[in-house]
C-alpha positions as CSV (number, residue, x, y, z in Angstrom):
1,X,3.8,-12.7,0.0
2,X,0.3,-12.4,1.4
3,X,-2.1,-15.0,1.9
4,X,-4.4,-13.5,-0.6
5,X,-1.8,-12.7,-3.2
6,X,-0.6,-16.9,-3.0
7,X,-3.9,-17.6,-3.6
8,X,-4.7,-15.1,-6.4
9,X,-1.1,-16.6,-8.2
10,X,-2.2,-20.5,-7.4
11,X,-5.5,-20.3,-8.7
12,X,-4.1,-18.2,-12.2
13,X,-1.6,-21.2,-12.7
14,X,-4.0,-23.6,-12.3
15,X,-6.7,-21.8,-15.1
16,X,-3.1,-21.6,-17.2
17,X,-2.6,-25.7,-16.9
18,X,-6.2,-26.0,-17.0
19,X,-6.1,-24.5,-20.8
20,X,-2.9,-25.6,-22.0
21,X,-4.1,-29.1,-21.3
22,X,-7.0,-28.9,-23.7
23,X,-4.4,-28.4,-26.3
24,X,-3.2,-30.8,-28.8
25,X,0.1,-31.2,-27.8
26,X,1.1,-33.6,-31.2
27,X,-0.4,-30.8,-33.4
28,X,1.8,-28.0,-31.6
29,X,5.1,-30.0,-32.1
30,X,4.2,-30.3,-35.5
31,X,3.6,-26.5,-35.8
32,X,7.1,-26.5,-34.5
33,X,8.9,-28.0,-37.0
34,X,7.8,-25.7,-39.2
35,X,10.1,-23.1,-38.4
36,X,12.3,-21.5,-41.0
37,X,16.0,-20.6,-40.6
38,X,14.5,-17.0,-42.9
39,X,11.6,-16.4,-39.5
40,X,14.5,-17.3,-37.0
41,X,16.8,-14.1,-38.2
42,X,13.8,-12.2,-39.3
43,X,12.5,-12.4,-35.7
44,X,15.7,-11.9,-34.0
45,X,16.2,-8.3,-36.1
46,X,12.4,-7.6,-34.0
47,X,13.8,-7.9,-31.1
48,X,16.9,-5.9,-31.5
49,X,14.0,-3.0,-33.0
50,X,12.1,-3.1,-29.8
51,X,15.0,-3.0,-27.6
52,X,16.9,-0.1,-29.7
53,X,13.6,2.0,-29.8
54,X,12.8,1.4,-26.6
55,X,16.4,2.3,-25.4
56,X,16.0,6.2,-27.5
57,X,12.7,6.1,-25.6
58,X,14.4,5.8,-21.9
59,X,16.7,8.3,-23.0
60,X,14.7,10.9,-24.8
61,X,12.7,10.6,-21.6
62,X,15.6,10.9,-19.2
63,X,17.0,13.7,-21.3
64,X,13.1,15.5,-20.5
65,X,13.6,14.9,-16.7
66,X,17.6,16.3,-16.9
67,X,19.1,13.0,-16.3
68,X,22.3,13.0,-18.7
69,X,22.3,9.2,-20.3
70,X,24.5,8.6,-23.9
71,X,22.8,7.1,-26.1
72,X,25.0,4.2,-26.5
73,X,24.7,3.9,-22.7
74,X,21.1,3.8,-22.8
75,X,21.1,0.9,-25.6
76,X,23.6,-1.4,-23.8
77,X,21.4,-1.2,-20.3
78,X,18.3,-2.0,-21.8
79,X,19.7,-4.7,-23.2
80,X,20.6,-5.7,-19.9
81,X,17.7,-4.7,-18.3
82,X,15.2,-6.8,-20.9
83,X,17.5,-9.7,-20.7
84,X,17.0,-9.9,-16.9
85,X,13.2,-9.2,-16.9
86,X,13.3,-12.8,-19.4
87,X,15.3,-14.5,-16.8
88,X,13.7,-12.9,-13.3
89,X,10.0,-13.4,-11.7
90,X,8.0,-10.7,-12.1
91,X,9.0,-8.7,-15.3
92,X,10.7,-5.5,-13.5
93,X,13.9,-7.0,-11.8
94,X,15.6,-5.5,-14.9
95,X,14.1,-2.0,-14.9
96,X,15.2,-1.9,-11.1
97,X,18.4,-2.7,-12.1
98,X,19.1,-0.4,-14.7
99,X,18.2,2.5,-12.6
100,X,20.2,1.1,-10.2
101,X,23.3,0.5,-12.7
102,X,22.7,4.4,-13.8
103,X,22.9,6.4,-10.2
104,X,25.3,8.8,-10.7
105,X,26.3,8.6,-7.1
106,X,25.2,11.8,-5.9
107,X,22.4,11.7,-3.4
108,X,18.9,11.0,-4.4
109,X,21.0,9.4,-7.2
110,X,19.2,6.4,-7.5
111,X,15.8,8.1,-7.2
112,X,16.4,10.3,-10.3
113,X,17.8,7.6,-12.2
114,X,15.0,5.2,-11.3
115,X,12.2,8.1,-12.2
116,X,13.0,7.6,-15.6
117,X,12.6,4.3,-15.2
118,X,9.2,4.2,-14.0
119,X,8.4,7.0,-16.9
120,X,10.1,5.5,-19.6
121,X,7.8,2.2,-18.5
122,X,4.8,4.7,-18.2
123,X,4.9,5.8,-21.9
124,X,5.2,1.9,-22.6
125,X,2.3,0.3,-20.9
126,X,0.2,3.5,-22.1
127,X,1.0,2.5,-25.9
128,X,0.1,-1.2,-25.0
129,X,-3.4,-0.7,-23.7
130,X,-4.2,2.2,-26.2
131,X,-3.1,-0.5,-29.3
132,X,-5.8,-2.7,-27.2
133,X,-8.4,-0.3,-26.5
134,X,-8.4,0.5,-30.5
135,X,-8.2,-3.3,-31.5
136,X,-11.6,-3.6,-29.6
137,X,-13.1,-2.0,-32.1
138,X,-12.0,-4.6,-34.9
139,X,-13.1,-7.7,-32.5
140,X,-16.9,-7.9,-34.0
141,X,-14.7,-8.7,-37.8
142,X,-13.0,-11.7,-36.5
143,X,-14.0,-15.2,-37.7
144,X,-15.4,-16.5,-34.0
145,X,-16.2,-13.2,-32.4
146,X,-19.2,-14.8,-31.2
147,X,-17.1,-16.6,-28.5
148,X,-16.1,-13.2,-26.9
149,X,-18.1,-11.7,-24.0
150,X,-20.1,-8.8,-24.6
151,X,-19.4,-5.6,-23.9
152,X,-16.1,-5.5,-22.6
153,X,-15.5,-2.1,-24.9
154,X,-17.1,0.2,-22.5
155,X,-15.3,-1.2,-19.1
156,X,-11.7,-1.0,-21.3
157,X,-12.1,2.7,-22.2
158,X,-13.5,3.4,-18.9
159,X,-11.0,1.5,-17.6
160,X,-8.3,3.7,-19.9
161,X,-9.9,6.7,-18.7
162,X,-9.9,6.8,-15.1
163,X,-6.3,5.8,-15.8
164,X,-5.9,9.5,-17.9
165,X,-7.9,11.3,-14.9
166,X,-5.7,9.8,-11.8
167,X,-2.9,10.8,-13.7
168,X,-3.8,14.2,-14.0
169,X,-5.1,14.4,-10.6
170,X,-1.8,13.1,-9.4
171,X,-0.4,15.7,-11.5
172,X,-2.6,18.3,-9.8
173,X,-1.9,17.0,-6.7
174,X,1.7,17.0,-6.5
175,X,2.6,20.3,-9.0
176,X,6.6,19.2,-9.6
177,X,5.2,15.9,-10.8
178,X,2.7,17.2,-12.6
179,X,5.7,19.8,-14.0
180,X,7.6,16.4,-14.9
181,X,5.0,14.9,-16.8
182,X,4.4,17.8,-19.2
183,X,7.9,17.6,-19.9
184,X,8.2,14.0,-20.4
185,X,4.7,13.8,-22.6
186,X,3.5,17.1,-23.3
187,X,5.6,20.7,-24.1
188,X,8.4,20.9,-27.1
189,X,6.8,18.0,-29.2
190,X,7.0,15.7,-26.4
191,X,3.8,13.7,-27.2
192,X,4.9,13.4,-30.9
193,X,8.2,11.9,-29.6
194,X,6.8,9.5,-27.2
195,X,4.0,8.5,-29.9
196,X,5.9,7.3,-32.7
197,X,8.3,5.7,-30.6
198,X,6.4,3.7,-28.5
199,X,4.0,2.9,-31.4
200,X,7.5,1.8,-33.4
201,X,8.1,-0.5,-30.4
202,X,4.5,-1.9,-30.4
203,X,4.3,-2.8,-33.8
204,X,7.8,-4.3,-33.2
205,X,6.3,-6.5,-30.5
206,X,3.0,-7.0,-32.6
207,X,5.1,-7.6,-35.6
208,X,7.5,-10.7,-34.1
209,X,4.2,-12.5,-32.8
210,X,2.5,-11.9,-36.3
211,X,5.6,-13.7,-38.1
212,X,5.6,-16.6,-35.1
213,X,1.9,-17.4,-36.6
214,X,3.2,-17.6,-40.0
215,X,6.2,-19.3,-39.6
216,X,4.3,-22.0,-37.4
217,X,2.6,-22.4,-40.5
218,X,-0.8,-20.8,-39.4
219,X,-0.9,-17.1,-40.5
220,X,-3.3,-14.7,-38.5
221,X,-5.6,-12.3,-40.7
222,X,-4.3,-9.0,-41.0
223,X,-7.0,-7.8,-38.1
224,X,-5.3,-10.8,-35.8
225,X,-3.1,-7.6,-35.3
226,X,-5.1,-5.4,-33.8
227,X,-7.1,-7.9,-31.8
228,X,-5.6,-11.4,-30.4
229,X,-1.9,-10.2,-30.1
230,X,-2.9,-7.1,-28.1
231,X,-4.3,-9.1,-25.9
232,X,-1.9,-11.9,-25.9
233,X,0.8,-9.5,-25.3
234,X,-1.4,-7.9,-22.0
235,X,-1.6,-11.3,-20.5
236,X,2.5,-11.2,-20.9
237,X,2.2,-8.0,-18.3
238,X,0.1,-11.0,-15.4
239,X,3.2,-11.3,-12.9
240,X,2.9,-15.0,-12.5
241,X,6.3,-16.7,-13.9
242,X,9.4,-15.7,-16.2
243,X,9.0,-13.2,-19.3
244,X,5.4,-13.6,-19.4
245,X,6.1,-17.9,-20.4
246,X,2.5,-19.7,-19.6
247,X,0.3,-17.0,-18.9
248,X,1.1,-15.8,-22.9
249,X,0.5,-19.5,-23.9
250,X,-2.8,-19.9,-22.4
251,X,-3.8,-16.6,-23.2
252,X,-3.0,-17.6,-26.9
253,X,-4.8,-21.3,-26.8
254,X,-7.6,-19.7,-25.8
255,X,-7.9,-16.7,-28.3
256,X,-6.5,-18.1,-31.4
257,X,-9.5,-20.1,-32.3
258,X,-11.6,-16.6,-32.2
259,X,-9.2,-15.8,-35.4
260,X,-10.4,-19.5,-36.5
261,X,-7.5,-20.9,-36.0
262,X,-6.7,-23.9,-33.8
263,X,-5.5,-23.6,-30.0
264,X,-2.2,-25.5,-30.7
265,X,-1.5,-23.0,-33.4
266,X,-1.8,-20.3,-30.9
267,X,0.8,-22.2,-28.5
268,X,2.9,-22.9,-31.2
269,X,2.8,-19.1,-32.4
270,X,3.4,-17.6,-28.5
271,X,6.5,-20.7,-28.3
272,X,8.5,-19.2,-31.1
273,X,7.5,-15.8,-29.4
274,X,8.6,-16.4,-26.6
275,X,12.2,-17.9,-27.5
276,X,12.7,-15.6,-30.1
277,X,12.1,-13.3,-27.6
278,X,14.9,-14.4,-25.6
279,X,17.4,-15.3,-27.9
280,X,17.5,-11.8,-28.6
281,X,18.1,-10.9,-25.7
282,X,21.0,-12.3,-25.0
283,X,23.6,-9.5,-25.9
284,X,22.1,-8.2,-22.8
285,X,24.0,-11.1,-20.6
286,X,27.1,-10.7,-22.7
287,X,27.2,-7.0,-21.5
288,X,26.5,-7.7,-17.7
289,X,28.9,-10.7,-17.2
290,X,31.5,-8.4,-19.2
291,X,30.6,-5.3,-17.2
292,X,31.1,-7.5,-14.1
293,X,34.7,-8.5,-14.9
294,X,35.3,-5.4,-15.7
295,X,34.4,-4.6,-12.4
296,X,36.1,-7.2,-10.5
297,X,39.4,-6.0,-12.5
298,X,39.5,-2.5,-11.1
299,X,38.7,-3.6,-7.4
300,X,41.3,-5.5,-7.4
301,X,44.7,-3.2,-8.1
302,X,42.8,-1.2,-5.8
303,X,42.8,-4.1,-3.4
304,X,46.4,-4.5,-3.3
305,X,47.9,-0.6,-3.6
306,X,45.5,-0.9,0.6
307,X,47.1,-3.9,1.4
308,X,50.5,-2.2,0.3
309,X,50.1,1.3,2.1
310,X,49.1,-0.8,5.0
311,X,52.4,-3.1,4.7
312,X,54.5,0.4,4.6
313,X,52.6,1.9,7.6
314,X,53.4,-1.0,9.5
């Protein structure tokens, strides 16, 4: 790790303390225990909608690049996949892994299977930042929008964009990459497919933070939807600890009371996010350890017929 990059990562830890530690930490444990058994299961089935839908996504998108995944297939490694990204620094440890888990050991195996990876994440991060880009407009209706800095509007769709025109560029630029994203997002409905299921996932995700505020006792407005969790859920992307824990917390102490609701009830809210979110994930570890063993048990008959057609050469 650089110099400059330690720095960068201290220096957003510290502003994450720095802001947690203006919260009432009494009034968030209180928020706590006001978690229902009926928010518990209701938040689980979320998670299980994000990670299905976003499992059809990979393979409707590997399917467009004419990398053969089954369906099933795709479901079980994303479960594995989003149960590692909770567990590993940085978010992606789990998307490297299922490309890795789906080579098909030809070569350039693990380069095609990784492409629609990277894709798959593509049409993701695209629907989070449009949902944002649109909430912006809904920020001036919020309670404490006074609080917000001005004219951030402009720079995000600028931002969104130059993101569009590099793309295309890149597309340009590089003509069987610009033929791969036309198939992925563009020709034969593509762009219908990847729109209504990414925007299934994101109002998953928006969805399971919306009922963490409610079951914390401390409901957001309906246009809490299209503003605050956005951007709480962007601050989850900041590659600074495990499944976006921290940088989500202080992102919610700090925006909550711009819905006019207290810090502690943001906490509270991105708490039960947060282990919600991994609870739900953990079919994904029951997969990999039994994937493992299953594993383990093949190697080793193969083990012993070696060790046997050495013992009869000798």
């Amino acid at each position: 790790m650089s110099l400059a990059r330690l720095a960068a990562s201290l220096l957003l830890i510290c502003l994450v303390a720095a802001l947690l530690l203006q919260v009432d930490l009494d009034a968030v444990l209180s928020a706590l225990g006001k978690v229902s058994l009926g928010h518990v299961v209701a938040g689980l089935l979320l998670v299980q909608v994000q990670i299905v839908v976003s499992a059809l996504r990979w393979h409707f998108t590997a399917k467009r690049l004419s990398f053969t995944i089954a369906r099933l297939d795709a479901i079980s490694e994303y479960y594995v996949a989003s149960a590692v990204n909770q567990l590993a620094p940085g978010g992606v440890a789990g998307d490297a892994l299922r490309a890795y888990r789906l080579r098909d050991g030809e070569p350039g195996g693990f380069k095609r299977s990784a492409k629609t990876v990277v894709f798959e994440r593509l049409s993701g991060q695209l629907s989070f930042f449009g949902f944002f880009a649109l909430g912006l407009f809904f920020w001036p209706l919020l309670r404490g929008q006074a609080l917000i800095g001005g004219g951030i509007l402009l720079p995000v769709l600028a931002g969104l964009s130059g993101l569009i025109v590099v793309l295309m560029l890149v597309a340009r630029r590089f003509k069987g990459l610009g033929q791969e994203l036309q198939a992925v997002f563009v020709i034969r409905y593509a762009w219908a497919v990847q729109a209504g299921l990414s925007l299934t996932v994101m109002l998953a995700y928006v969805g399971l933070f919306m009922l963490a505020a409610h079951a914390v006792g401390a409901p957001l407005p309906a246009i809490g939807a299209l503003t605050v969790v956005p951007a709480c859920l962007i601050a989850m992307l900041i590659p600074t600890g495990l499944g976006g824990w921290g940088t989500r917390e202080a992102a919610a102490a700090a925006l909550w009371p711009i819905a006019g609701l207290s810090g502690a009830d943001g906490v509270a809210a991105s708490l039960v996010y947060g282990a919600l979110a991994l609870i739900g994930v953990a079919p994904g570890l029951v997969i990999l350890l039994a994937s493992i063993r299953r594993r383990k048990g093949h190697e080793l008959p193969t083990r012993r017929h070696a060790a046997d057609q050495d013992e009869s050469r000798a």
